[in-house]
TORKOL-4160 file (C-alpha; in steps of 0.2 Angstrom, whole numbers, padded with zeros to 4 digits, m for minus):
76
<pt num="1" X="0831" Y="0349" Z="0601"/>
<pt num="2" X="0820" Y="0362" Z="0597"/>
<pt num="3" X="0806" Y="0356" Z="0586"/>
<pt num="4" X="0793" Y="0365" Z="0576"/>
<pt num="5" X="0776" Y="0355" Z="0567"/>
<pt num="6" X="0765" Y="0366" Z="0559"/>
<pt num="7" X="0756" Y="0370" Z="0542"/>
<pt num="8" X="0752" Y="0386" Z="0532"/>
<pt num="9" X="0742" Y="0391" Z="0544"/>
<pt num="10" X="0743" Y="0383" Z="0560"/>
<pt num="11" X="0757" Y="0378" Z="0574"/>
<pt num="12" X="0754" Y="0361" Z="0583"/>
<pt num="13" X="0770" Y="0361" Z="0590"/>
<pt num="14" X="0786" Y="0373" Z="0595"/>
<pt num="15" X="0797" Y="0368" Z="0609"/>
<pt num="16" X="0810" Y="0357" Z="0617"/>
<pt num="17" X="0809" Y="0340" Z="0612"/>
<pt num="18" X="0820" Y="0325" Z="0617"/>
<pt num="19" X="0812" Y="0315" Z="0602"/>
<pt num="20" X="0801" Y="0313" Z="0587"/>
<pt num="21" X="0798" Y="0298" Z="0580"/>
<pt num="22" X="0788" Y="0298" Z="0561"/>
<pt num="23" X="0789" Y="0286" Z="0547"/>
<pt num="24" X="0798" Y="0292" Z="0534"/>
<pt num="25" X="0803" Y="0290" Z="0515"/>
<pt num="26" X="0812" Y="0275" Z="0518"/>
<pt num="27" X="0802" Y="0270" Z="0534"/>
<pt num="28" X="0799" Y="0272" Z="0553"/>
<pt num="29" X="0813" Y="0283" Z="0559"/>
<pt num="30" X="0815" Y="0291" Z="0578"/>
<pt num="31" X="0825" Y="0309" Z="0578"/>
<pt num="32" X="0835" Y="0313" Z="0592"/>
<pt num="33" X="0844" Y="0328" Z="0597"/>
<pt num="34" X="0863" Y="0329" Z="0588"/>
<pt num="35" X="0854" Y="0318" Z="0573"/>
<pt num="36" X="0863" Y="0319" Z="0556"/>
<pt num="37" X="0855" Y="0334" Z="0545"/>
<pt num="38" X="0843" Y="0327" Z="0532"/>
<pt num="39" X="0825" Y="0330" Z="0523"/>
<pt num="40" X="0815" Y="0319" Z="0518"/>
<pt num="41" X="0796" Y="0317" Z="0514"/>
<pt num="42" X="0783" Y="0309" Z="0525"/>
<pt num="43" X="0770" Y="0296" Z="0523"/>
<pt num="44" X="0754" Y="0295" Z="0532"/>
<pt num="45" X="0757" Y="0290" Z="0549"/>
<pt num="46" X="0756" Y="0294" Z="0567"/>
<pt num="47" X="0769" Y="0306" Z="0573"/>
<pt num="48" X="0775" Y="0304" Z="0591"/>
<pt num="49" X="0784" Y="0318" Z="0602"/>
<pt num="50" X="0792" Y="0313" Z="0617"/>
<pt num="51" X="0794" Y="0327" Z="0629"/>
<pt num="52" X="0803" Y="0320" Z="0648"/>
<pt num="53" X="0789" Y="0306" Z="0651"/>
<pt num="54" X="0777" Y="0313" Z="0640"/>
<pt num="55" X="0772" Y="0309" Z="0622"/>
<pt num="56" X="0763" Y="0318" Z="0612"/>
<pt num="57" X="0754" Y="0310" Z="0596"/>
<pt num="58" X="0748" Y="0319" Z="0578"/>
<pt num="59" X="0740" Y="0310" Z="0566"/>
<pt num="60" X="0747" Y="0316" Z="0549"/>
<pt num="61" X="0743" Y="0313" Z="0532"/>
<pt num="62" X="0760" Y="0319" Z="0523"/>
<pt num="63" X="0772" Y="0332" Z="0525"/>
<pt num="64" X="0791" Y="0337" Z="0526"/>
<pt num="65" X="0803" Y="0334" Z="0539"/>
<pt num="66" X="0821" Y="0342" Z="0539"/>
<pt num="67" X="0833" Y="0340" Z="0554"/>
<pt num="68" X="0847" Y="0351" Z="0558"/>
<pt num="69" X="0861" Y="0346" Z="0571"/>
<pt num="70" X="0850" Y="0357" Z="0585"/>
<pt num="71" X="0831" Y="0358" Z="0578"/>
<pt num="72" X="0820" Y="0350" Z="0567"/>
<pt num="73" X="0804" Y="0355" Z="0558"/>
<pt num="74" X="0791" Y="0347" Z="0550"/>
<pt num="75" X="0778" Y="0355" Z="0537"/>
<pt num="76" X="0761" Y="0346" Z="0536"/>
């Protein structure tokens, strides 16, 4: 899935993803490529993309995710 973390201002993150794991409004959640649509806020936390056998870690204070069927994005 193709996935976008960014603020106003900056991009941490645009590319191909195979998953994103964050805690959510109602908790730890793990997005995967053909996941349900849906928004929700984020708590402080540490964000995890997983690229192949790599992950990559943010830590984030808050923000907004929205998955679609083929992307997600998250504002911080």
């Amino acid at each position: 899935m193709h996935l976008i973390i960014a603020k106003v201002d900056e991009v941490y993150f645009d590319g191909e993803a195979d998953s994103l794991s964050v805690k959510g409004a109602s908790g730890q959640m793990t997005v995967l490529p053909e996941h349900m649509p849906l928004i929700t806020t984020l708590k402080p936390c540490t964000l995890v993309v997983r690229v192949g056998n790599e992950e990559k870690k943010f830590e984030i204070d808050g923000g907004v995710l929205e998955v679609r069927r083929d992307a997600a994005t998250v504002i911080l």
